[in-house]
PALUM-874596 format. One line per field, with one value per residue (C-alpha): residue number from 1; x, y, z; residue in one letter. Coordinates in steps of 0.25 Angstrom, whole numbers, plus 5000, padded with zeros to 4 digits. Example, Ala and Ser with C-alpha at 12.3 -4.5 7.8 and 13.67 -1.06 7.14 Angstrom:
REM PALUM-874596
k <- [1, 2]
X <- [5049, 5055]
Y <- [4982, 4996]
Z <- [5031, 5029]
r <- [A, S]
***
This chain:
REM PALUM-874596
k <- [1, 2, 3, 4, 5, 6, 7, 8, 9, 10, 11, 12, 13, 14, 15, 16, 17, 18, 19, 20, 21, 22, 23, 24, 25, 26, 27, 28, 29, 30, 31, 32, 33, 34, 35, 36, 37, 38, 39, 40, 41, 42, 43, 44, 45, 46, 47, 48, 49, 50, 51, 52, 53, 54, 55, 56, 57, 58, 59, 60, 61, 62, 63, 64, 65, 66, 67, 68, 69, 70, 71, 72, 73, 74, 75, 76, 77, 78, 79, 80, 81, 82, 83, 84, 85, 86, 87, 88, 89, 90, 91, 92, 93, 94, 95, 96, 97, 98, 99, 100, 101, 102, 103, 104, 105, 106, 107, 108, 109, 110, 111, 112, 113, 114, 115, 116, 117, 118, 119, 120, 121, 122, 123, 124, 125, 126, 127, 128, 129, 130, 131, 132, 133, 134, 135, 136, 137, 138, 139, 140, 141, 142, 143, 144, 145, 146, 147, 148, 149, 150, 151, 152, 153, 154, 155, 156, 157, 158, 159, 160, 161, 162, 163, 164, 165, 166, 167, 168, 169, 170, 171, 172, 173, 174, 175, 176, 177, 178, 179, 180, 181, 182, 183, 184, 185, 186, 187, 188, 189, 190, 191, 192, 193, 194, 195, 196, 197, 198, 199, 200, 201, 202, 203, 204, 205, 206, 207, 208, 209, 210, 211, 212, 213, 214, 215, 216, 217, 218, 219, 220, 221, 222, 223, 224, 225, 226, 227, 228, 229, 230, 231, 232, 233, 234, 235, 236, 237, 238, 239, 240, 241, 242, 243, 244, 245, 246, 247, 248, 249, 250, 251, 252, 253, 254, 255, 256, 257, 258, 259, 260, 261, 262, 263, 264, 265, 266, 267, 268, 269, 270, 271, 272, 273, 274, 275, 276, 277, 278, 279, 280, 281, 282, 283, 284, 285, 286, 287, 288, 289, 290, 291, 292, 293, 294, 295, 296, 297, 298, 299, 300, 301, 302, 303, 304, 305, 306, 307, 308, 309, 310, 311, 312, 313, 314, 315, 316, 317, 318, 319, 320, 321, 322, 323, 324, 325, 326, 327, 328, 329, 330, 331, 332, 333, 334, 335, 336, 337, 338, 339, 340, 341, 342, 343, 344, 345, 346, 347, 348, 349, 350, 351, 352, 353, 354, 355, 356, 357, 358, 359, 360, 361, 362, 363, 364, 365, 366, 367, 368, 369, 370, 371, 372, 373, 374, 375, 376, 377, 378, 379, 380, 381, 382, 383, 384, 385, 386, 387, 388, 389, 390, 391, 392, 393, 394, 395, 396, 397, 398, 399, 400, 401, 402, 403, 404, 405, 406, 407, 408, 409, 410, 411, 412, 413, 414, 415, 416, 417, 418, 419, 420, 421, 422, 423, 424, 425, 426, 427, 428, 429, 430, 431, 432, 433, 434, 435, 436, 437, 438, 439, 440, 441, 442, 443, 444, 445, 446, 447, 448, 449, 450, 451, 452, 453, 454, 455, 456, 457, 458, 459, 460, 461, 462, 463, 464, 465, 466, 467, 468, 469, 470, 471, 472, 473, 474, 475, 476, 477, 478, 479, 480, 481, 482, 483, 484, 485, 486, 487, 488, 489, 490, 491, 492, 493, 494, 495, 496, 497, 498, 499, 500, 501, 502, 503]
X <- [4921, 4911, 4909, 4917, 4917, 4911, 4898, 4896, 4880, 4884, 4891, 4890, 4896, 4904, 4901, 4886, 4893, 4896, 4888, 4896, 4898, 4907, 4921, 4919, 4910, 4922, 4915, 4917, 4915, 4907, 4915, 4928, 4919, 4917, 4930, 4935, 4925, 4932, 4946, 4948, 4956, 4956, 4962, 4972, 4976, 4976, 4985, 4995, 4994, 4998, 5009, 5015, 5015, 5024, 5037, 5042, 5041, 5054, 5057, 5071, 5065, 5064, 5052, 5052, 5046, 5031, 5027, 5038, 5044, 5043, 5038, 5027, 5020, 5022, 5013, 5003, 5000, 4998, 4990, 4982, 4978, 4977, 4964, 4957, 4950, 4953, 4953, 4966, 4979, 4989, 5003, 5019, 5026, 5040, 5054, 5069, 5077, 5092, 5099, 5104, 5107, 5105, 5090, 5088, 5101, 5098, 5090, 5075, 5062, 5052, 5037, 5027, 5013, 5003, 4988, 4981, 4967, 4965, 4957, 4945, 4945, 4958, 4967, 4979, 4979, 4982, 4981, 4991, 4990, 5004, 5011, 5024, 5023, 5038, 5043, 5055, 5063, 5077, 5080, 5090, 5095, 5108, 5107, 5102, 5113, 5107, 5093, 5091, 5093, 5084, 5071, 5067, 5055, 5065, 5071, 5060, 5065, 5074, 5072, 5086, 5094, 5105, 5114, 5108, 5117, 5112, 5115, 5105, 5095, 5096, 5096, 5083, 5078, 5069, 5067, 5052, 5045, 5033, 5030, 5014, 5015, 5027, 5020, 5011, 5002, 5001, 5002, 4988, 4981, 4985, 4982, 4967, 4965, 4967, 4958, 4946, 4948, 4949, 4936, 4930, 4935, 4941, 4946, 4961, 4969, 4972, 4987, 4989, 5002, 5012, 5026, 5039, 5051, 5048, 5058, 5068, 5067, 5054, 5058, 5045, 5037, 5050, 5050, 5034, 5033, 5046, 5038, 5025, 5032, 5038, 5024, 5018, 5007, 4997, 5000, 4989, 4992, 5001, 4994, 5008, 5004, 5017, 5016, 5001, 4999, 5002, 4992, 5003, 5016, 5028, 5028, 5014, 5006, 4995, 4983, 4975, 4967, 4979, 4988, 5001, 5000, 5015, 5016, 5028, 5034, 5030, 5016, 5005, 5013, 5004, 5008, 5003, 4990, 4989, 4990, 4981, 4971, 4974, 4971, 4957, 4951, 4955, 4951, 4938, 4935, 4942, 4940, 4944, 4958, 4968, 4977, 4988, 4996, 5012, 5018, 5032, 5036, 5037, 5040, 5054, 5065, 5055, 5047, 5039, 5034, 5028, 5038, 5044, 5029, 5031, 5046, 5041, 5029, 5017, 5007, 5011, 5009, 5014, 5002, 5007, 5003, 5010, 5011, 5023, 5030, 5046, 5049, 5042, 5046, 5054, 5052, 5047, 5036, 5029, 5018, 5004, 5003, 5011, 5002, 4987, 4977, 4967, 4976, 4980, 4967, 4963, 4974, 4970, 4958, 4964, 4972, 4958, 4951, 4961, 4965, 4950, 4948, 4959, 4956, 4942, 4944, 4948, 4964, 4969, 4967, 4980, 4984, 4997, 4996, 4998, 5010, 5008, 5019, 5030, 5026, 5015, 5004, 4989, 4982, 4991, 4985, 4972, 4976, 4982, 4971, 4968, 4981, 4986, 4996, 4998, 5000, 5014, 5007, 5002, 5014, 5023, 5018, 5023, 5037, 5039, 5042, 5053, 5060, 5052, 5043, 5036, 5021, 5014, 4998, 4989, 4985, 4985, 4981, 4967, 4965, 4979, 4972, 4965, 4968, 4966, 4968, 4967, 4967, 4964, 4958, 4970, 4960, 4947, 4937, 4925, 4922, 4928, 4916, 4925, 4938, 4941, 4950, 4961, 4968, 4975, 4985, 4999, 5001, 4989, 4992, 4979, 4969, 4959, 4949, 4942, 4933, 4926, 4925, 4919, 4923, 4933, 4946, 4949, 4946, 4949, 4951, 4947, 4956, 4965, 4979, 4986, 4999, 4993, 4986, 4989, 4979, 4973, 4963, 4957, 4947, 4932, 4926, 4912, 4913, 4918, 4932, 4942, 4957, 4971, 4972, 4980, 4988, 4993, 5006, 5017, 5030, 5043, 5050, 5062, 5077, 5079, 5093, 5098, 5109, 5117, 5128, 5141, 5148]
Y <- [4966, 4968, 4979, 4981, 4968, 4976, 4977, 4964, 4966, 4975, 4968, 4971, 4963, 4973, 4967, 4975, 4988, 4988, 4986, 4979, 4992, 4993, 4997, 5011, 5016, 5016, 5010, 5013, 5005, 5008, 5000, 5007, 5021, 5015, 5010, 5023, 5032, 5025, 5029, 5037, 5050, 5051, 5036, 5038, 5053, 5042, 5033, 5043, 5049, 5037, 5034, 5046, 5045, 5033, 5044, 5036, 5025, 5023, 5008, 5007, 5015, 5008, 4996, 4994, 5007, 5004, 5020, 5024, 5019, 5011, 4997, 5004, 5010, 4997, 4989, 5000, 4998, 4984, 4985, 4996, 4988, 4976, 4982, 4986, 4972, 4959, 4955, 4963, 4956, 4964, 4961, 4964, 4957, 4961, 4961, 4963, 4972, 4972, 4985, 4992, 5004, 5016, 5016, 5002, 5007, 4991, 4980, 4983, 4975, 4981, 4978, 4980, 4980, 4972, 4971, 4963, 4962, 4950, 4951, 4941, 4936, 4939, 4940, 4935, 4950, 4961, 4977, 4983, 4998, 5001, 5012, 5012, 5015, 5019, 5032, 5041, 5052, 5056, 5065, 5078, 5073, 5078, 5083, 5074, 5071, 5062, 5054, 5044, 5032, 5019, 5022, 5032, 5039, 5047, 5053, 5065, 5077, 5080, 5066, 5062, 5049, 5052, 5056, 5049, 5039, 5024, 5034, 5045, 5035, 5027, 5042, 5044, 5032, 5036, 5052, 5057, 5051, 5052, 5048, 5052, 5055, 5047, 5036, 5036, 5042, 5029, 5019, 5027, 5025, 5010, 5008, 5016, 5009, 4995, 4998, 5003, 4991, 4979, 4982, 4976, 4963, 4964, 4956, 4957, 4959, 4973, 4973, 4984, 4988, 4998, 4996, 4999, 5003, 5011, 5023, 5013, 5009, 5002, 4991, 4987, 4988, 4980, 4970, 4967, 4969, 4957, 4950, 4952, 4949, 4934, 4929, 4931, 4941, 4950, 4964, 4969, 4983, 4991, 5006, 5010, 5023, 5035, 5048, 5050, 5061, 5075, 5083, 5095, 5094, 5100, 5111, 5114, 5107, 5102, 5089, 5081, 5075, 5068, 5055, 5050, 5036, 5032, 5019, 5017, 5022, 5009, 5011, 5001, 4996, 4988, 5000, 5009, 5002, 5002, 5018, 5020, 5010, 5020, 5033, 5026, 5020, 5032, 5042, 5033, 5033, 5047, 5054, 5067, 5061, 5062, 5048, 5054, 5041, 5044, 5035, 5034, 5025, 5035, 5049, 5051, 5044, 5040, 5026, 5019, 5007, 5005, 5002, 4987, 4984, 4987, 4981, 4969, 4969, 4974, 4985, 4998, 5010, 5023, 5032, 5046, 5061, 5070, 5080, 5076, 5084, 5080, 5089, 5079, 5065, 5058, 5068, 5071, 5080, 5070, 5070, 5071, 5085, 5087, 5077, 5075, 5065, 5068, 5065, 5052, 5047, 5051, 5043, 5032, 5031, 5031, 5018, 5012, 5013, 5007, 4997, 4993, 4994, 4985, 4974, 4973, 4972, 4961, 4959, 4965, 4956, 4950, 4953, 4946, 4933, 4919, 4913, 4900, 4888, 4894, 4907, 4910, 4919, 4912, 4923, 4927, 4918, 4924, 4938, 4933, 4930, 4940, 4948, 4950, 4957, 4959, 4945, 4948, 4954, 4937, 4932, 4940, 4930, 4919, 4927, 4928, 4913, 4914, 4925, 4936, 4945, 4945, 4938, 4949, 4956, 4950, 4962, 4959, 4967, 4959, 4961, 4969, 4982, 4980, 4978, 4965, 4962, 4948, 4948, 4938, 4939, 4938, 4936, 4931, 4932, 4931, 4946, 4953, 4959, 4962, 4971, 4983, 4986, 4999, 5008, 5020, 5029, 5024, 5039, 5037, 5036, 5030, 5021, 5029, 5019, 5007, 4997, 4987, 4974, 4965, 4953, 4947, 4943, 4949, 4962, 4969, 4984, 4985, 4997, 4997, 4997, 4990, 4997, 5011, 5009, 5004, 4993, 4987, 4978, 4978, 4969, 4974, 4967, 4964, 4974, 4985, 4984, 4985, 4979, 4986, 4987, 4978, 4986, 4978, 4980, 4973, 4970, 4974, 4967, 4962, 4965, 4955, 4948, 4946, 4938, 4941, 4933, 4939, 4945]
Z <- [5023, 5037, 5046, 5058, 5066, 5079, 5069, 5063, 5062, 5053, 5044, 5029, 5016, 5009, 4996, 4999, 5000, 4985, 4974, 4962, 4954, 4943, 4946, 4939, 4952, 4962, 4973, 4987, 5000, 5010, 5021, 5017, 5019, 5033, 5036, 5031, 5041, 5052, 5050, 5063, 5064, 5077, 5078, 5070, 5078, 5090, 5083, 5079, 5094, 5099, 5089, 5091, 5106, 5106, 5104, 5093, 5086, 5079, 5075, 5084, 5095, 5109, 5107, 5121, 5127, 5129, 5128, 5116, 5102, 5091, 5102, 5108, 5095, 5089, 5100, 5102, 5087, 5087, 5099, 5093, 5080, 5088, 5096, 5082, 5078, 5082, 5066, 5066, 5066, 5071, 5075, 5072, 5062, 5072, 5063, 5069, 5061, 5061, 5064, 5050, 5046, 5053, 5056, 5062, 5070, 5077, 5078, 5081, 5081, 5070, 5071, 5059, 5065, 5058, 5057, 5050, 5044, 5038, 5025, 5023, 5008, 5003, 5018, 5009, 5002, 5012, 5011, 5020, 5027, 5032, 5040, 5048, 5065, 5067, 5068, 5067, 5072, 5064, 5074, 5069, 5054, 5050, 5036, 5025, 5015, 5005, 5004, 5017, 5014, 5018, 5020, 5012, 5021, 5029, 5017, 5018, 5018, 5030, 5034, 5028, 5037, 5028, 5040, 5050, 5058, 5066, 5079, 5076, 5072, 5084, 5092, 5083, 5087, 5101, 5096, 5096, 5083, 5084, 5068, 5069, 5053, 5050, 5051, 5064, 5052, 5044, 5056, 5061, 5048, 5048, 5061, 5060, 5047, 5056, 5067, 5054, 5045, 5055, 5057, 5045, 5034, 5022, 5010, 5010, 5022, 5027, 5035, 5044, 5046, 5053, 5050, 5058, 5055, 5043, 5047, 5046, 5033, 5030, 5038, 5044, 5031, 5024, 5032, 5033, 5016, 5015, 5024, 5016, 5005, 5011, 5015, 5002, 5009, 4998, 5000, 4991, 4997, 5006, 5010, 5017, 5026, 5030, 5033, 5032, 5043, 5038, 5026, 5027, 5024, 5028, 5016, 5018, 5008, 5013, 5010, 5018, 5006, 4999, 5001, 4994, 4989, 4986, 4978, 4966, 4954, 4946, 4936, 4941, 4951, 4963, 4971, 4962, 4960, 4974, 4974, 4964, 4973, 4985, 4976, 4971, 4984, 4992, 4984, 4981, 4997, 5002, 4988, 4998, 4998, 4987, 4985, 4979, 4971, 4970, 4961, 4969, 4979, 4991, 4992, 4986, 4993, 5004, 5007, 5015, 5018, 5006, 5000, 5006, 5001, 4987, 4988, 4991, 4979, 4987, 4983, 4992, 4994, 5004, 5008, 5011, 5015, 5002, 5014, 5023, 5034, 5032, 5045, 5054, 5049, 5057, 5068, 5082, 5075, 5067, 5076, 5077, 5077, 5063, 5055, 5050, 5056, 5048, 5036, 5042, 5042, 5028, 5024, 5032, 5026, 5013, 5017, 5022, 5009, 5001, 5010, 5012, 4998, 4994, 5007, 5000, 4987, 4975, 4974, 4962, 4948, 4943, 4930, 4928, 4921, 4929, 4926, 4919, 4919, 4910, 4912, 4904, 4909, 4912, 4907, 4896, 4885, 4887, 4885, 4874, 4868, 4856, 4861, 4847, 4845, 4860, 4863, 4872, 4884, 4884, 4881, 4890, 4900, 4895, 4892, 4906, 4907, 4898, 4903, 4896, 4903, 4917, 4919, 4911, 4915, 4907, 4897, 4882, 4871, 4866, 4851, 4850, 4854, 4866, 4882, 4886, 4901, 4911, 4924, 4938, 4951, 4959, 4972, 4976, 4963, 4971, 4977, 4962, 4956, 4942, 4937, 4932, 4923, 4926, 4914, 4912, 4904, 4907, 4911, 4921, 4937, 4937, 4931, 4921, 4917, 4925, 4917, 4925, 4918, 4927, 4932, 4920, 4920, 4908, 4899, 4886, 4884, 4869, 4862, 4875, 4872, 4884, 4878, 4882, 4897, 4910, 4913, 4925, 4932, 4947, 4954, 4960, 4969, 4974, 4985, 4977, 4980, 4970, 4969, 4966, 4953, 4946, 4933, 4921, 4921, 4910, 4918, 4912, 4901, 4907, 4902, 4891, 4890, 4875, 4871, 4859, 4850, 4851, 4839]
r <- [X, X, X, X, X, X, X, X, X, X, X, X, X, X, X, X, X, X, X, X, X, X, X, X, X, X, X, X, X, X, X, X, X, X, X, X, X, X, X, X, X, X, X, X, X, X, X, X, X, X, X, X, X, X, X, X, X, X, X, X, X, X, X, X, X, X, X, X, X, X, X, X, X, X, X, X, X, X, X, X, X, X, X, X, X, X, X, X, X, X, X, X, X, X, X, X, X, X, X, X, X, X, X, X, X, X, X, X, X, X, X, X, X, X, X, X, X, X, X, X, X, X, X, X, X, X, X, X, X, X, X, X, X, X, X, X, X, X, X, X, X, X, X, X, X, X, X, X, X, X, X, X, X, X, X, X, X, X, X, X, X, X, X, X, X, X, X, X, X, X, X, X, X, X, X, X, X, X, X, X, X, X, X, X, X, X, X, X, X, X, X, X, X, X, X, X, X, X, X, X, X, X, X, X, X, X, X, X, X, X, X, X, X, X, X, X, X, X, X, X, X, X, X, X, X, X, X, X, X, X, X, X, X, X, X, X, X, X, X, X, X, X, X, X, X, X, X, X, X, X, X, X, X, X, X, X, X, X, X, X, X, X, X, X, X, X, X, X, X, X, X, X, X, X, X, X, X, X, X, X, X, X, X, X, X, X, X, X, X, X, X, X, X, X, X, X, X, X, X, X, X, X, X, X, X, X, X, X, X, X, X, X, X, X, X, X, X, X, X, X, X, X, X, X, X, X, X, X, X, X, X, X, X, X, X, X, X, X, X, X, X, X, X, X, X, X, X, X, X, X, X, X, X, X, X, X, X, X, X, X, X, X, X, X, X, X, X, X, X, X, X, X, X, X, X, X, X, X, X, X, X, X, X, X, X, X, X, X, X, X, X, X, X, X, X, X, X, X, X, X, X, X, X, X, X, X, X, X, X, X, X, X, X, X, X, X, X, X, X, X, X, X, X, X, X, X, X, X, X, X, X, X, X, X, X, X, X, X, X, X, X, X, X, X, X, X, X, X, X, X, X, X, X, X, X, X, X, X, X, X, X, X, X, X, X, X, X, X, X, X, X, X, X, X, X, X, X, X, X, X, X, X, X, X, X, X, X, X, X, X, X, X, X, X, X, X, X, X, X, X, X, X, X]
***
């Protein structure tokens, strides 16, 4: 990683930054400190200004107007993070969407805008920071009268659709929405974060992106994460940024110094690794801002655009204020004078950390075995090895080719009584300076004990019984950074069919 490009005298390796210190220190980077420090709250006040000035920025509003609507937002943002670096790539990835249902009441072009930092070592492996631009007026609501159905995020409290008619949403369509919170608040952040960190280089690519058509149904972010998914791209991470605008919320309660990190319901899934990556590296770097984890997919009954990325098999998450004003969500009175710019930019920086974090670290280690011909893991033998009694965590790989289980971790149990645990470089080997291993209580949120071992591929835990802990592994690299970590997680055993002999 350089220094901005405007100060190329200056350059610095960042592998100087960073002495190779054992992973129990908890290093911190000075270069993310700096990136950090530039994060400007008066940019980001500009931003939402202008975002709110465009009247509205509803995805089936009028395109056309040059001043006003969905068309004229869309271009000033491409524009605007067009002019940040010249290393930026920035452009629409432009769908057509048929007319269904009642809130794509016809048909109507969608444009996703795209930046692009391309990544210097590992430019295959991106790390995306994510909002959505449009917005939304509902306009009077007749009485809900059961949940809203399709997407989720208008099922707030007084925000119901249930009623609504493809008339009233097309009458909705050009009212006053101004959407500073809902999501002007997260397209600022992204948008701030692009013009900071196209400033300097990183390892993995760092996608910028604001979506439209989330008011809709998701359907920008749908689209983009099927397309993401066609091409084969590596999503390490998905930051997705709604509603992070207001510290007071509609009954009062009040916090500027806490953000909700929504990921899923599944233990040691990669979405809750990477929560627990948001909670460490932000708390690490603003250790004034609580990251408060919230294993559950979105708020009840609500969703984001998170979740198309998780659908599809990528790390996501949705970052969020706990304090939400119901009263002005999808209305005229989401504006600037009823959120928190100050607020904003906290959580900006929080996105910033972790995204720089992840850009310049090692991936995270693979732990599932490689599959040989017939179906037997590459690394299961070695485990094996000594396994005694608890040989089967070795020979469940092989099972998987005969319609047994899944590919297994490679985990074992050493002499019978101990935790012995394999593991590969699923990346560049060259900038890891070794591993840590991760464990916890299964009753834990959070891992309790790191051991650095050192650059090894594999490592016993003597006494550790692999029946009573959760287990897992991360990378370290030379600069200090560290991966996601990867958990050691046994697949399901599938239903078994048994045939019996009549009688």
């Amino acid at each position: 990683m350089k220094l901005p490009r405007l100060s190329p005298a200056c350059c610095v390796s960042l592998c100087l930054c960073v002495a190779f210190a054992p992973a129990q220190e908890k290093n911190v980077n000075p270069k993310i400190h700096e990136m950090m420090d530039q994060v400007s709250e008066a940019r980001i006040r500009a931003i939402l200004e202008k975002l709110g000035s465009f009247g509205t920025r509803n995805t089936m509003s009028n395109p056309d107007d040059p001043n006003r609507g969905v068309g004229a937002a869309r271009n000033w943002i491409l524009k605007e993070m067009q002019s940040y670096s010249p290393r930026l790539q920035v452009r629409f990835d432009k769908y057509r969407v048929k007319k269904q249902g009642q809130r794509i009441f016809k048909d109507v072009d969608l444009y996703n805008v795209i930046a692009v930092l391309p990544g210097k070592k590992m430019p295959q492996t991106e790390v995306w920071i994510s909002a959505h631009y449009d917005s939304l007026n509902l306009g009077t609501r007749p009485a809900a009268q059961g949940a809203a159905s399709g997407e989720p995020s208008i099922g707030a409290p007084g925000n119901t659709t249930a009623n609504m008619t493809v008339a009233d949403f097309e009458r909705n369509a050009e009212l006053p929405a101004p959407g500073v919170c809902d999501d002007g608040s997260g397209t600022a952040a992204v948008m701030e974060l692009a013009r900071v960190m196209s400033q300097y280089e990183f390892d993995k690519t760092l996608v910028f992106v604001s979506f439209a058509g989330e008011e809709q149904g998701l359907v920008g972010a749908t689209l983009q994460a099927a397309k993401a998914r066609k091409a084969n791209e590596t999503i390490e991470a998905v930051l997705n940024n709604d509603i992070i605008g207001t510290d007071v919320a509609g009954n009062g309660r009040t916090g500027n110094s806490v953000v909700n990190i929504y990921s899923d319901e599944t233990t040691d899934s990669p979405n809750q690794a990477l929560s627990r990556y948001v909670k460490e590296i932000g708390e690490r770097y603003l250790p004034g801002m609580k990251v408060n984890t919230v294993f559950m997919g979105d708020r009840l009954g609500r969703g984001g655009d998170h979740t198309p990325f998780q659908l599809e098999g990528f790390a996501a998450v949705r970052v969020s204020t706990p304090n939400e004003i119901y009263a002005n969500q999808h209305h005229a009175t989401d504006t600037l004078e009823n959120m928190s710019v100050p607020y904003t930019t906290r959580v900006a920086k929080v996105n910033l950390v972790v995204a720089a974090s992840l850009a310049l670290a090692p991936k995270a280690p693979a732990v599932m075995a490689l599959p040989r011909q017939g179906g037997a893991g590459r690394g299961d033998a070695a485990v094996a090895q000594g396994a005694g009694r608890g040989a089967e965590s070795a020979n469940a790989g092989a099972a998987a080719g005969r319609g047994g289980r899944r590919p297994t971790p490679m985990i074992g149990r050493g002499s019978g009584y101990d935790a012995l645990l394999r593991w590969r470089a699923d990346g560049p080997e060259e900038d890891i300076q070794g591993y840590a291993i991760l464990m916890r209580q299964t009753t834990s949120p959070y891992w309790e004990q790191e051991i650095y071992v050192g650059k090894v591929n594999t490592y016993t835990l003597k006494d550790v019984s692999i029946d009573e802990v959760k287990l897992g592994v991360k990378a370290i690299g030379k600069n200090g950074g560290e991966s996601l970590v990867t958990a050691y997680v046994y697949p399901a055993r599938a239903k078994a069919e048994i045939e019996t002999v009549p009688q």
